[in-house]
Backbone as a ProteinNet text record, in pm:
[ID]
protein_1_A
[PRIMARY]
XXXXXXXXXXXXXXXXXXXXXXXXXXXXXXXXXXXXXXXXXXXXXXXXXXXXXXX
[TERTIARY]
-3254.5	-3208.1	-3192.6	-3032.2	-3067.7	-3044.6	-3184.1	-3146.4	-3182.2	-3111.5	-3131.2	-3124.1	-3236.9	-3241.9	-3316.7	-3201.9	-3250	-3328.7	-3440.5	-3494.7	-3522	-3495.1	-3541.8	-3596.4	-3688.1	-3709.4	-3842.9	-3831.2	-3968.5	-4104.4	-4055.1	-4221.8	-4284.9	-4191.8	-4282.9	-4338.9	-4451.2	-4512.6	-4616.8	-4559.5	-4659.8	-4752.5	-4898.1	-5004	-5020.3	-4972.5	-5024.6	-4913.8	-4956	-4897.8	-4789.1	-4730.6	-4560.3	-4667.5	-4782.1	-4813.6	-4914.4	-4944.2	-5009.5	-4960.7	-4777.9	-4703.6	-4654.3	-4653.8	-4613.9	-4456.9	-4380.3	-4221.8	-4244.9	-4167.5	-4220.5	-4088	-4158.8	-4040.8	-3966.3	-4100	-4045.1	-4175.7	-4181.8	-4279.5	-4287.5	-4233.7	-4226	-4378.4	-4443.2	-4595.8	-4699.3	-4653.1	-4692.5	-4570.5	-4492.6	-4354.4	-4360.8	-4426.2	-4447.4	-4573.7	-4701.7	-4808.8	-4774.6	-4725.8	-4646.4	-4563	-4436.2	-4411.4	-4474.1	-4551	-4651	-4751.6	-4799.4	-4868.2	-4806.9	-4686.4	-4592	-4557.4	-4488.6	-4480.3	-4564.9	-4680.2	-4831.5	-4831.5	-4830.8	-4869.7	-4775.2	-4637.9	-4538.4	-4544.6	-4634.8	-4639	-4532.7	-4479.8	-4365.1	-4415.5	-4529.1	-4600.6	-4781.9	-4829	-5009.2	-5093.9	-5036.8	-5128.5	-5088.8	-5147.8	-5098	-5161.7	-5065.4	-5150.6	-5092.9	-5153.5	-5179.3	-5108.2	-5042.3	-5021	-5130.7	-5202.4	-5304.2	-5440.9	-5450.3	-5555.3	-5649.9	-5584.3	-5596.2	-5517.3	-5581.4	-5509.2	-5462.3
-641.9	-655.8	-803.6	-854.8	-989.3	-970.3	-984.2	-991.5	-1151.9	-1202.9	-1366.8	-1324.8	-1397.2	-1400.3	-1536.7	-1545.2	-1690.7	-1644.4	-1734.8	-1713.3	-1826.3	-1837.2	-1963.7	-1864.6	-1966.4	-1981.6	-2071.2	-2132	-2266.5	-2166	-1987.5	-1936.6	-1950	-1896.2	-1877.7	-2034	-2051	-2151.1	-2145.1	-2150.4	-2136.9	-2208.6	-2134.7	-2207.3	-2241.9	-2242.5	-2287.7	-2407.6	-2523.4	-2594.8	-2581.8	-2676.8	-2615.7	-2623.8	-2731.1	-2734	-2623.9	-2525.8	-2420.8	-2232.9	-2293.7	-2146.2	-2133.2	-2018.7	-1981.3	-2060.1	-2066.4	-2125	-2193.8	-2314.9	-2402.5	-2352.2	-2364.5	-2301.1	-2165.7	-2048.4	-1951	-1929.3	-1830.3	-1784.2	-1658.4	-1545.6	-1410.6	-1386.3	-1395.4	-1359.2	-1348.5	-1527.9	-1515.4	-1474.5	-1495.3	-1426.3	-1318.1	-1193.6	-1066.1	-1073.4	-1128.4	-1152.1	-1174.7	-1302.4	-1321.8	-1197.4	-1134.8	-1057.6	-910.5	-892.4	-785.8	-800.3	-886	-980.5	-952.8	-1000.9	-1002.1	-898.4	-812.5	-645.6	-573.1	-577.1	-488.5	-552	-690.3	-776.4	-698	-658.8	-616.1	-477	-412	-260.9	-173	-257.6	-184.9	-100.6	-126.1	-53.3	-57.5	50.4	75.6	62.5	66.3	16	-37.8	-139.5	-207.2	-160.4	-150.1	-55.2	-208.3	-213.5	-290.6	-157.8	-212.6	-140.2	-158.1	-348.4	-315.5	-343.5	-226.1	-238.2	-369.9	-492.7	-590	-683.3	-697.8	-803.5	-895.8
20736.4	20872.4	20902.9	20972.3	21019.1	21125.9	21181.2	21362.4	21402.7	21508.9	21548	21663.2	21774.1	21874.9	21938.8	22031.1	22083.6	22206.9	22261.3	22404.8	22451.5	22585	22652.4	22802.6	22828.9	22943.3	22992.6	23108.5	23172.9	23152.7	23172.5	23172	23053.3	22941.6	22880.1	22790.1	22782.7	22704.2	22606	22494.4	22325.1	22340.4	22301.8	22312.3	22215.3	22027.4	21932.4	21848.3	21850.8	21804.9	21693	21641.2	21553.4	21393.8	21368	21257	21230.9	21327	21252.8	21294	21302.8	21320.8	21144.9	21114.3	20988.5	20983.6	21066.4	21053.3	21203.1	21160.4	21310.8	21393.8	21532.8	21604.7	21643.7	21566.4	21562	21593.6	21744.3	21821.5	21880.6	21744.4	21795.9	21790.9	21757.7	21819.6	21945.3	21922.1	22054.8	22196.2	22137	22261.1	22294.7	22198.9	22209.2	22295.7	22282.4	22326.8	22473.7	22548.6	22641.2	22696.2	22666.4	22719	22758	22651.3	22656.5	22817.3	22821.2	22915.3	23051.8	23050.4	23187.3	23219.7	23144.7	23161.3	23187	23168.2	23238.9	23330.2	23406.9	23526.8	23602.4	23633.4	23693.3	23692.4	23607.1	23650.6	23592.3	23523.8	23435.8	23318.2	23251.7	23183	23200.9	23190.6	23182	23124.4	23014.7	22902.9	22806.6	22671.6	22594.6	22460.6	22365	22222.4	22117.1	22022.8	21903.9	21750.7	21737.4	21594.9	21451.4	21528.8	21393.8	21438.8	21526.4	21592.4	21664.6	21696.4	21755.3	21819.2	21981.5	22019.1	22020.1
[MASK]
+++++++++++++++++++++++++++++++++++++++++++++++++++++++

């Protein structure tokens, strides 16, 4: 699969520096973490599940 997706925005802000992301600059982790985050705050969803059993 090549999926590319760009995101911007002032909210969201990476808390872990570029020298200890597996690929610098690429912050689907914590972006998921983040949106996961914002979407329960808004009530858009109830609960939050982990596929590997951790947050």
């Amino acid at each position: 699969m090549n999926t590319c997706v760009d995101f911007r925005s002032d909210l969201f802000k990476p808390f872990l520096s570029d020298d200890v992301q597996v690929n610098p600059r690429r912050y689907g982790t914590e972006l998921s973490w983040w949106f996961s985050r914002e979407l329960a705050a808004s009530g858009g969803i109830s609960e939050i599940t982990w596929s590997n059993g951790s947050p």
